[in-house]
C-alpha positions as CSV (number, residue, x, y, z in Angstrom):
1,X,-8.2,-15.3,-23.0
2,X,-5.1,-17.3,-22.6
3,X,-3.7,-18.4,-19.0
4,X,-0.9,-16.9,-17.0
5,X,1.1,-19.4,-14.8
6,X,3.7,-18.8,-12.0
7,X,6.5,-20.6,-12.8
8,X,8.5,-20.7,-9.7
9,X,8.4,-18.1,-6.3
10,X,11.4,-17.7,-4.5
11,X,11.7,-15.3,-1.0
12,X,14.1,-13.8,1.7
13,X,14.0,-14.8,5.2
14,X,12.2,-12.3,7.1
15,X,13.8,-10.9,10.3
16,X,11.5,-8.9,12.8
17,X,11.5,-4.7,12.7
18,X,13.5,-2.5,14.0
19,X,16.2,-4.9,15.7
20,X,15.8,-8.3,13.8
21,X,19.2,-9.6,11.7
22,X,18.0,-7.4,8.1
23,X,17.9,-4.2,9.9
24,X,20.4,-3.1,8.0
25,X,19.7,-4.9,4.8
26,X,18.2,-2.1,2.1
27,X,14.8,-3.3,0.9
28,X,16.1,-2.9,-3.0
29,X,18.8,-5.6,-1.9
30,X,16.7,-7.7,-0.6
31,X,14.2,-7.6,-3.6
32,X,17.2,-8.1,-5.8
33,X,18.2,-11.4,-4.4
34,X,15.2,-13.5,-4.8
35,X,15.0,-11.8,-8.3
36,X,19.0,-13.0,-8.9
37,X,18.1,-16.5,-7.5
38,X,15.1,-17.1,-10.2
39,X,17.3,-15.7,-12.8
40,X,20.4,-18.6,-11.9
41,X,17.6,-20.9,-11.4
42,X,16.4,-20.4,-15.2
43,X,19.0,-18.7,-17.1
44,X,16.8,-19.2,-20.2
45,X,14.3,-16.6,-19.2
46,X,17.1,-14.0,-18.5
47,X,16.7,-12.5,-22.3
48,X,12.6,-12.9,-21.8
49,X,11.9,-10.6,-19.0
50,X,9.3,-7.9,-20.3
51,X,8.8,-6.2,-16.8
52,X,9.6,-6.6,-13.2
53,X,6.6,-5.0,-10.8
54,X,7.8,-5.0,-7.2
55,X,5.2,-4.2,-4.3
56,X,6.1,-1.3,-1.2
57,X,4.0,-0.5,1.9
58,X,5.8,2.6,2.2
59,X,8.0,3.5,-0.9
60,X,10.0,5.7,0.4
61,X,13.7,6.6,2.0
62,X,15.5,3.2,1.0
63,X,12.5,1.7,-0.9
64,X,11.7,5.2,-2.8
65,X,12.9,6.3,-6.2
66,X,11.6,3.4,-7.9
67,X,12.8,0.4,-6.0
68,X,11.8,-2.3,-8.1
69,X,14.2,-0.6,-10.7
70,X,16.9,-0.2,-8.5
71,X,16.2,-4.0,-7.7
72,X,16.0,-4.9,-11.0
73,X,19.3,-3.6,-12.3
74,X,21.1,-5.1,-8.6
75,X,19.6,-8.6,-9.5
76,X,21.5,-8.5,-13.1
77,X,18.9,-7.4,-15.5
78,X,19.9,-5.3,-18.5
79,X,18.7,-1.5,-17.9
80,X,16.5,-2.5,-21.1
81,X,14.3,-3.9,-18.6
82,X,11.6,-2.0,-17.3
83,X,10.1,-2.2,-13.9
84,X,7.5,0.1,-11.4
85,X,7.0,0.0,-8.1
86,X,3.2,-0.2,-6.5
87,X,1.7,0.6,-3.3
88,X,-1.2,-1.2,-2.1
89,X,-0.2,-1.0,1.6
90,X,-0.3,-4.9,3.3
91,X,-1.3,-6.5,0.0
92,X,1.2,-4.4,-2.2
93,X,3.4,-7.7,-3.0
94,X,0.1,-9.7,-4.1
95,X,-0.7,-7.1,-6.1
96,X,2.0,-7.0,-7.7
97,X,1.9,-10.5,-9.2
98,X,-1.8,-10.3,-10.1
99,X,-1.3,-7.3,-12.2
100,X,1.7,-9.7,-13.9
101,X,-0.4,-12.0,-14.6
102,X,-3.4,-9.6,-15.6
103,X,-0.9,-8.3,-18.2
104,X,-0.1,-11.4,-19.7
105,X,-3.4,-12.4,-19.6
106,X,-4.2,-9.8,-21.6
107,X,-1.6,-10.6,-24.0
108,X,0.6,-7.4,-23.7
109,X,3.3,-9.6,-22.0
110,X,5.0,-13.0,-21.4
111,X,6.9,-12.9,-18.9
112,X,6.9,-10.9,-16.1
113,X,8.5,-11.3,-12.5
114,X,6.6,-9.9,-9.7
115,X,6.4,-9.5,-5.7
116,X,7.5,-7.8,-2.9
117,X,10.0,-6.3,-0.7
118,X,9.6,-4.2,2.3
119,X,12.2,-2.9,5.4
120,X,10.0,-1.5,7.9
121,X,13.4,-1.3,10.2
122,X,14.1,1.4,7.4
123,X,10.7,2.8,6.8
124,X,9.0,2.2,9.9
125,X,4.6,2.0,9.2
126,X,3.6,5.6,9.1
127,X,6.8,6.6,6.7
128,X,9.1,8.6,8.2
129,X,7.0,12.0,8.1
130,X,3.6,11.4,8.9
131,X,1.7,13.8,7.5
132,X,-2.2,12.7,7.7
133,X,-4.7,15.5,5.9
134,X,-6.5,17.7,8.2
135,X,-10.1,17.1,6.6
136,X,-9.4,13.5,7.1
137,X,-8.3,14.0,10.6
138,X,-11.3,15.9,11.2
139,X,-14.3,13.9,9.0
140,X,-12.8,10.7,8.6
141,X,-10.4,9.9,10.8
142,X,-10.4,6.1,10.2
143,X,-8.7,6.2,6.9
144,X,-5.4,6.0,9.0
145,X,-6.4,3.2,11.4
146,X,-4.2,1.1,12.2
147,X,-4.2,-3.2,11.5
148,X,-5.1,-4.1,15.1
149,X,-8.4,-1.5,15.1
150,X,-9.1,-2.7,11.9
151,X,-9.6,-6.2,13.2
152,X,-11.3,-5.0,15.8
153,X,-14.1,-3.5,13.8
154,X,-13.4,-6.7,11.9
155,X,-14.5,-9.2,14.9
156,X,-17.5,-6.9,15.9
157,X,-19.0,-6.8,12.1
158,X,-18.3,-10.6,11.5
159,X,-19.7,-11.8,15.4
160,X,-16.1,-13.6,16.0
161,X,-16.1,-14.8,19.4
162,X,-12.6,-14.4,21.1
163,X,-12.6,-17.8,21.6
164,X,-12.7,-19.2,17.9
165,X,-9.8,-16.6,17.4
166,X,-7.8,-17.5,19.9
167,X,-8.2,-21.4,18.6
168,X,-7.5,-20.2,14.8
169,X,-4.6,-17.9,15.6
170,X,-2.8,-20.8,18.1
171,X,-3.2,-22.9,15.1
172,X,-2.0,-20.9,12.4
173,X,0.9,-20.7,14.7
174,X,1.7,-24.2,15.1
175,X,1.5,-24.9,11.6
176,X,4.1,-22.3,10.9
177,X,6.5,-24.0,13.1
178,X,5.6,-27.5,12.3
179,X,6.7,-26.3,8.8
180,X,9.6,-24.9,9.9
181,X,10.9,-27.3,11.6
182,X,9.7,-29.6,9.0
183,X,11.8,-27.6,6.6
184,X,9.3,-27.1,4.4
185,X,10.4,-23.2,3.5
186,X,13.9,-24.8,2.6
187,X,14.0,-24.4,-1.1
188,X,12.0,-21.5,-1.4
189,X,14.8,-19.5,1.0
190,X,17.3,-17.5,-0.5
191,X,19.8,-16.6,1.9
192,X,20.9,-13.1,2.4
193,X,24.3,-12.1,3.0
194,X,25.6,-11.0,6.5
195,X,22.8,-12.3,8.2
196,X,23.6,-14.8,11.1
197,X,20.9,-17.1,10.6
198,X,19.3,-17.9,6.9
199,X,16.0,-19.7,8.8
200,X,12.3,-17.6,8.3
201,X,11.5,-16.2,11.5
202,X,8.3,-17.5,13.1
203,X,6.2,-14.7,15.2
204,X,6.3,-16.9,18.5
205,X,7.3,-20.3,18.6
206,X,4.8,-21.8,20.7
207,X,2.5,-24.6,21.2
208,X,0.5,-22.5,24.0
209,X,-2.3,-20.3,23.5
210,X,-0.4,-18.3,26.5
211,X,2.9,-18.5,24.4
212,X,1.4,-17.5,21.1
213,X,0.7,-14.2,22.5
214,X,-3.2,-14.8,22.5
215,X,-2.9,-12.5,25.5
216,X,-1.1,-9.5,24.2
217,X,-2.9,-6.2,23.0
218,X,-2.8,-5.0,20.1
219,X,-3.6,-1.4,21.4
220,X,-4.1,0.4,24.7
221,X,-7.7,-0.1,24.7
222,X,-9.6,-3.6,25.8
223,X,-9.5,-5.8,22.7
224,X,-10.9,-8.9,21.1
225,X,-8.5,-9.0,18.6
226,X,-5.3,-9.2,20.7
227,X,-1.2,-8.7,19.2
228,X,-0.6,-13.1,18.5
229,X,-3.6,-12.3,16.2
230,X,-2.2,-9.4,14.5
231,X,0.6,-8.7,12.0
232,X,3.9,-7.6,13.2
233,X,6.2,-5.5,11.4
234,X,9.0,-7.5,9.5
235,X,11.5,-6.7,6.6
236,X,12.2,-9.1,3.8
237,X,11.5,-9.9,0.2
238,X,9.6,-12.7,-2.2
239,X,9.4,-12.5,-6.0
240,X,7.7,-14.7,-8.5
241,X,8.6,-16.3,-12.1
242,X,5.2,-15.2,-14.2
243,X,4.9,-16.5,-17.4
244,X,2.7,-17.4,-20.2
245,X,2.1,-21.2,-21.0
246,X,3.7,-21.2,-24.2
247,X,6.9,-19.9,-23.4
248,X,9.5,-21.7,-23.3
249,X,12.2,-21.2,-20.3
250,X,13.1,-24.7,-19.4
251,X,14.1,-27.4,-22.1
252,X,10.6,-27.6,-22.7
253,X,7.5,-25.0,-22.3
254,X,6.0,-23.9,-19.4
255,X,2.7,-26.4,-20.1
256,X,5.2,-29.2,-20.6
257,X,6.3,-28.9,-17.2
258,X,2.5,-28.8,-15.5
259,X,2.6,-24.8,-14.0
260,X,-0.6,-24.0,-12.6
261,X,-2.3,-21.4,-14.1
262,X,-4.1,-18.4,-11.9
């Protein structure tokens, strides 16, 4: 079976739902731009998309009738193009490029992009019409559990002490601004129109276990798993260049210009 490689990976900022600076940015325009970017950035591979897959959380309102589509056609592709949004809730975006590359792994493709975009200013986490089924409410209620109770199931299964987490999540933190202020996202940012500030939003910026939020709950009951170890909800966008080696988008093939492969 041949190799899939990601060429190049390219994102939005993110800004923090409901009142960061994309509020008001629709989740098919942000998918579009980092699709537009890696199109500029390699022209030659314009006439070579096969399919664009683009991953939703909750696909609906602004992000419904097909987004990836709509995203497709707003970043410049021909309507020849196809393209299908996926839901696989949190991991919907990396899902999305693994079934790219699955598909050209498989030889039924060559090159593909893939990834994700999400406005949960738009869409808030539940969609905007919760409607959970009865039996489930009544047999199985945790199918509809929320992030922070999952962890907490999480850190009783797994025996994590509060303390390790507390150490890992401070860290995790710290990195992320180290490599912000580093500039380390820089060339992987594409900017997005009418926003006031083109930087990548960092959860807390803090060097304190205090300041990270290791303190904060994640729900109303007592927790080991509290909110600076949780995700937060954010809007924003990343896509990827998939390809297979042999294909040539640069001057030269994608193996002449040493893409990993998956």
């Amino acid at each position: 079976m041949r190799e899939a490689v990601i060429v190049d990976c390219l994102r939005t900022p993110v800004g923090k739902a409901p009142r960061g600076a994309l509020r008001n940015t629709r989740p098919d325009d942000l998918g579009a731009l980092p699709l537009r970017a890696l199109l500029e950035k390699y022209p030659a591979a314009k006439d070579l998309v096969e399919d664009v897959i683009i991953g939703c959380a909750m696909p609906e309102g602004e992000a419904g009738a097909n987004m990836a589509r709509q995203a497709a056609l707003r970043a410049g592709l021909p309507d020849s193009v196809p393209a299908m949004t996926i839901n696989r809730f949190c991991s919907s975006g990396l899902q999305a490029i693994a079934l790219a590359a699955e598909r050209i792994r498989a030889g039924s493709a060559n090159v593909i992009l893939a990834g994700g975009a999400e406005s949960m200013s738009m869409t808030p986490f539940g969609g905007r019409k919760p409607a959970p089924n009865p039996w489930f409410v009544e047999h199985w209620p945790e199918v509809y559990m929320s992030m922070g109770l999952t962890a907490e199931r999480m850190q009783r299964k797994y025996g994590v002490n509060r303390e390790d987490a507390d150490a890992f999540a401070l860290r995790s933190h710290q990195n992320a601004v180290r490599a912000l202020n580093e500039g380390r996202f820089a060339e992987e940012t594409v900017p997005v129109p009418l926003v006031t500030a083109s930087r990548i939003r960092v959860r807390r910026v803090s060097s304190s276990a205090e300041g990270s939020g290791a303190g904060l709950a994640a729900s109303p009951v007592d927790v080991n798993v509290p909110g600076g170890h949780v995700i937060v909800e954010w809007d924003g966008a990343h896509e990827a260049f998939l390809s297979g080696p042999a294909v040539r988008v640069f001057d030269a093939a994608v193996d002449d210009v040493h893409a990993a492969p998956l």
